[in-house]
C-alpha positions as CSV (number, residue, x, y, z in Angstrom):
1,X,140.1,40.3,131.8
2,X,139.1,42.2,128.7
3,X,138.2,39.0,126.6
4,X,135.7,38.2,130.1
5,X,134.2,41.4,129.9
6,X,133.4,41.2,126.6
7,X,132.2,37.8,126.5
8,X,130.1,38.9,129.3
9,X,128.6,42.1,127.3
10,X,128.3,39.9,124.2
11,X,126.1,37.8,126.5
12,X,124.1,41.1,128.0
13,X,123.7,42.3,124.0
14,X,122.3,38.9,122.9
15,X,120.0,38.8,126.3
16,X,118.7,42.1,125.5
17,X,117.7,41.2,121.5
18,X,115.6,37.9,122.8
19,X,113.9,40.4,124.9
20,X,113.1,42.8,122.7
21,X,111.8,39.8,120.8
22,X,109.6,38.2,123.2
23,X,108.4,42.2,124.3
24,X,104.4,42.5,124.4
25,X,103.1,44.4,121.1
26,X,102.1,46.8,124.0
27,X,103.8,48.0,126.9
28,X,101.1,49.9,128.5
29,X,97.3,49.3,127.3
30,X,95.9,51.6,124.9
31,X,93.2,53.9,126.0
32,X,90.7,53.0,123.0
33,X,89.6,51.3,120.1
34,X,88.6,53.1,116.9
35,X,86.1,51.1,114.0
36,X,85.8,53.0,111.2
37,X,82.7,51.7,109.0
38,X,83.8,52.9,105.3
39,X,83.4,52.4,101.7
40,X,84.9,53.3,98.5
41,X,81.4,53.8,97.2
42,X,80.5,56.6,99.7
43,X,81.5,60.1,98.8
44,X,81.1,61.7,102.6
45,X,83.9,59.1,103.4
46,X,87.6,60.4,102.3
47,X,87.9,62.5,105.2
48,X,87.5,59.9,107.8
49,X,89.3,57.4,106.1
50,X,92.1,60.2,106.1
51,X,91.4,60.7,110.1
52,X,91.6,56.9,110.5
53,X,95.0,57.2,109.3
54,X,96.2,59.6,111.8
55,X,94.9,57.8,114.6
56,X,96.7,54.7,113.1
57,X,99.5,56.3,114.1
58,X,98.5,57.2,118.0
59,X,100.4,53.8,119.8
60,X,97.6,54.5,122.3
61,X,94.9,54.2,120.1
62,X,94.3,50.7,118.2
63,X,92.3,52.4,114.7
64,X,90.6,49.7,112.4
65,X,89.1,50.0,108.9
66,X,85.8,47.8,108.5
67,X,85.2,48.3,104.5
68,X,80.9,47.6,104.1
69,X,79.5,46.2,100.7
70,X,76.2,47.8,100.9
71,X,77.1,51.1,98.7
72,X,78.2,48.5,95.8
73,X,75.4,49.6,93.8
74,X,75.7,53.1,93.2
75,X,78.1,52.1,90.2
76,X,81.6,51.0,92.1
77,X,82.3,48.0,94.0
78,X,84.4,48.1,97.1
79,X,87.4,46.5,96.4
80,X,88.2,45.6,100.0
81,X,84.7,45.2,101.5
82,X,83.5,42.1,103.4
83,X,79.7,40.9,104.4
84,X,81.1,40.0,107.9
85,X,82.3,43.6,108.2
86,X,78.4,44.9,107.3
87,X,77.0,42.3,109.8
88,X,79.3,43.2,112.4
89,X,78.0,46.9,112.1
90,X,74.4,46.1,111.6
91,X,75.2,43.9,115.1
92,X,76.2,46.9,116.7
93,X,73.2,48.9,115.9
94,X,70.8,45.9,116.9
95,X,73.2,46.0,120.6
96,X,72.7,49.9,120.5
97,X,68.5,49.9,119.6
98,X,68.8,52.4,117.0
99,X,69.6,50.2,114.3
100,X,71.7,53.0,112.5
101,X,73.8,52.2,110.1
102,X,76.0,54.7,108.5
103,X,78.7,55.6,106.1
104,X,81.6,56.8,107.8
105,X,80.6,55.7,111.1
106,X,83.0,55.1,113.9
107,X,82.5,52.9,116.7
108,X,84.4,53.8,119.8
109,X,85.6,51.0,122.3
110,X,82.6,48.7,121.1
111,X,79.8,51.0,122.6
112,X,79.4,54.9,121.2
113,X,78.6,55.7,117.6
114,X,79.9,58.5,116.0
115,X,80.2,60.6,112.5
116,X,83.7,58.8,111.6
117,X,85.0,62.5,110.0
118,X,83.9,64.4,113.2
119,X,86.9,64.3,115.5
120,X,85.2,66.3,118.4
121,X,82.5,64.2,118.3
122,X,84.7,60.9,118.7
123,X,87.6,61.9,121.0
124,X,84.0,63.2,123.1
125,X,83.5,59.2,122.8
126,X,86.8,58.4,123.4
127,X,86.2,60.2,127.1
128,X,82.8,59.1,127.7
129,X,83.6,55.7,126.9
130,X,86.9,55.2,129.1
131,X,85.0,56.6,132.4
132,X,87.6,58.8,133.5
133,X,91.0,55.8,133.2
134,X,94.4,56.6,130.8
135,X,93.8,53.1,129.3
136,X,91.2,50.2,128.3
137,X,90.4,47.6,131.7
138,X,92.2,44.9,131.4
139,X,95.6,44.1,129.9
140,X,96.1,42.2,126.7
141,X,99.5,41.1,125.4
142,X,100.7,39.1,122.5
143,X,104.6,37.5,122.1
144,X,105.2,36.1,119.0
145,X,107.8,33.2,118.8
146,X,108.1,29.7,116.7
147,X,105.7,30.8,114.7
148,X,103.0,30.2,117.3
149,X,101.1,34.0,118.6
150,X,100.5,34.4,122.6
151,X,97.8,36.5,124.1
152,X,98.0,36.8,127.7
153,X,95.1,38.3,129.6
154,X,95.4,40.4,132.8
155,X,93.1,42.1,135.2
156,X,94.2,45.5,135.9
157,X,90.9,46.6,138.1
158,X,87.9,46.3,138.7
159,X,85.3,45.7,135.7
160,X,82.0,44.8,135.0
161,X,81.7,42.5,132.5
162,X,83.4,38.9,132.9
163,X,81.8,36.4,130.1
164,X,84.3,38.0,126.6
165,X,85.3,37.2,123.3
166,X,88.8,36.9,122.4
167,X,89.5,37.5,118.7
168,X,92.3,38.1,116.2
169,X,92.0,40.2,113.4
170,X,94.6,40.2,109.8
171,X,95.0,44.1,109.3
172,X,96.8,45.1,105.9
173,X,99.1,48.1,107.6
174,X,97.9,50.4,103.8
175,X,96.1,50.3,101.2
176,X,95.9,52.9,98.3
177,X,93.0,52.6,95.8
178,X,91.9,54.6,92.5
179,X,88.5,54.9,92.5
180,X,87.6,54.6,88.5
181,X,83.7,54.9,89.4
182,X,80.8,56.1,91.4
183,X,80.7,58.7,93.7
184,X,84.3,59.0,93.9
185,X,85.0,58.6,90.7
186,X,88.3,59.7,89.7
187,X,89.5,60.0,93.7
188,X,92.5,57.6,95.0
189,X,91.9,57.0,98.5
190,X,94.2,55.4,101.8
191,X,92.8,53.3,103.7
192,X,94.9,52.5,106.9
193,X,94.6,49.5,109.1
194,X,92.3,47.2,106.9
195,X,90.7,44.1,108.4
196,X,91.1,41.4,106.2
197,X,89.1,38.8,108.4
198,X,87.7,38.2,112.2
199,X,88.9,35.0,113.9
200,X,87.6,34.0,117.6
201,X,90.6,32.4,119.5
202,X,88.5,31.8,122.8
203,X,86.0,33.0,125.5
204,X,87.7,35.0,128.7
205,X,85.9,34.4,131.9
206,X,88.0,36.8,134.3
207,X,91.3,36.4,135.6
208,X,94.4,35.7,134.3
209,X,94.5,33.8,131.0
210,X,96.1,32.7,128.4
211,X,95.8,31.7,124.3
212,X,97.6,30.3,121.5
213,X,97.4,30.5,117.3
214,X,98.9,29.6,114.8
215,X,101.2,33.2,113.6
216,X,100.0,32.0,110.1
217,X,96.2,32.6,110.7
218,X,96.5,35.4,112.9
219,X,98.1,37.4,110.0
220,X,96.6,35.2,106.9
221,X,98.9,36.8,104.5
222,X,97.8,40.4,105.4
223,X,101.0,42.8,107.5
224,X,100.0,42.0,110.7
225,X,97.5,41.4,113.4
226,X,95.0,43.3,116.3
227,X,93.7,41.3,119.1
228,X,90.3,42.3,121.2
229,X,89.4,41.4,124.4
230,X,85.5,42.0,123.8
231,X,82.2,41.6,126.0
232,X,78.3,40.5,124.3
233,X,75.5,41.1,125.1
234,X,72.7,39.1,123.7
235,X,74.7,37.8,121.0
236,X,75.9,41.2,120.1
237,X,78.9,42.6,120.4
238,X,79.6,45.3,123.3
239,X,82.5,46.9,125.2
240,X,85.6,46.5,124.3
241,X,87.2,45.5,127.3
242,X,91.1,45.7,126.0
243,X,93.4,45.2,122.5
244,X,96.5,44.9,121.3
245,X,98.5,45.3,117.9
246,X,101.5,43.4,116.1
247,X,104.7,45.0,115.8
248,X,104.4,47.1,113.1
249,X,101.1,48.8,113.2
């Protein structure tokens, strides 16, 4: 009897590890996404680089670092800055019709522009932005097994937008940087959650859905991964209609 019983609880223990393999990156949704617009070449920007890193470490909040390259010349080039990360924010401010672009500016759940140091001013957005619910719209979870990532896609209510992007983003969890020149000469700064890339996986049309990649591209060699669920508008990117994040961030 006591060789059955443990059999049986080996069984229950080795159950329960699968599960916690297979487990979305997200048990609830969280209740917003946070793009800080930052470079190494802009003295205003320590502080909300520092403020990114405590909301990196909110499970409800999904908190990216989008380093620009148009400071470069003023003596220091970012060592982690991407065009695609400038064009996405200069897209943003084409979608918003004020075409300003900023150093540190925060974008909150892919519509309000903030001061990225000014945390009044973006959990104010953070409010505005989620119209009153505990968490983004609709439901996105990933499982990661065989080397192959899952995103599953689920309506949790009623929304307005239907016609979304679905993309994959390699985020290096840190990175520390001393700063030998320009405006923050002699400064070494942290930037958490750093995109390293943005990679469109598919187009969401409403209703339950699902998508596949490669593990291997969604992290391309970075620590892990964030997933958005996010409408356009004219071309340009709008609300951010849900996220999630790899184990680990």
């Amino acid at each position: 009897m006591a060789g059955i019983m443990a059999s049986r609880l080996k069984l229950l223990l080795a159950a329960t590890g699968l599960a916690a393999l297979l487990q979305p990156a997200f048990a609830e949704p969280p209740r917003a996404v946070v793009e800080l617009f930052t470079s190494q070449g802009c003295s205003n920007c320590p502080p909300a680089d520092a403020l990114l890193v405590e909301y990196s470490k909110k499970p409800d909040i999904v908190a990216l670092s989008f380093p620009v390259n148009y400071w470069d010349y003023l003596g220091w080039k970012d060592t982690l800055a991407h065009a695609e990360f400038t064009h996405r924010q200069k897209e943003y401010a084409h979608a918003r019709s004020d075409r300003q672009v900023f150093t540190p500016q925060m974008i909150v759940n892919g519509k309000k522009s903030c001061i990225g140091s000014d945390r009044a001013q973006i959990e104010k957005a953070i409010q505005m932005t989620g119209k009153g619910r505990s968490t983004l719209p609709v439901d996105v979870a990933i499982t990661e097994q065989n080397g192959t990532v899952t995103v599953s896609i689920t309506e949790m209510g009623e929304i307005q937008h239907r016609d979304a992007e679905v993309w994959v983003l390699p985020v290096l969890r840190s990175q520390t940087v001393p700063i030998e020149r320009g405006e923050n000469k002699g400064r070494t700064v942290t930037y958490a959650n750093v995109v390293r890339g943005l990679k469109r996986i598919g187009e969401w049309r409403g209703g339950p859905a699902r998508f596949e990649v490669p593990a291997a591209i969604a992290r391309s060699g970075a620590d892990g991964y964030v997933v958005l669920l996010q409408a356009e508008e004219d071309d340009k990117p709008s609300v951010i209609l849900g996220a999630a994040k790899s184990p680990g961030l």
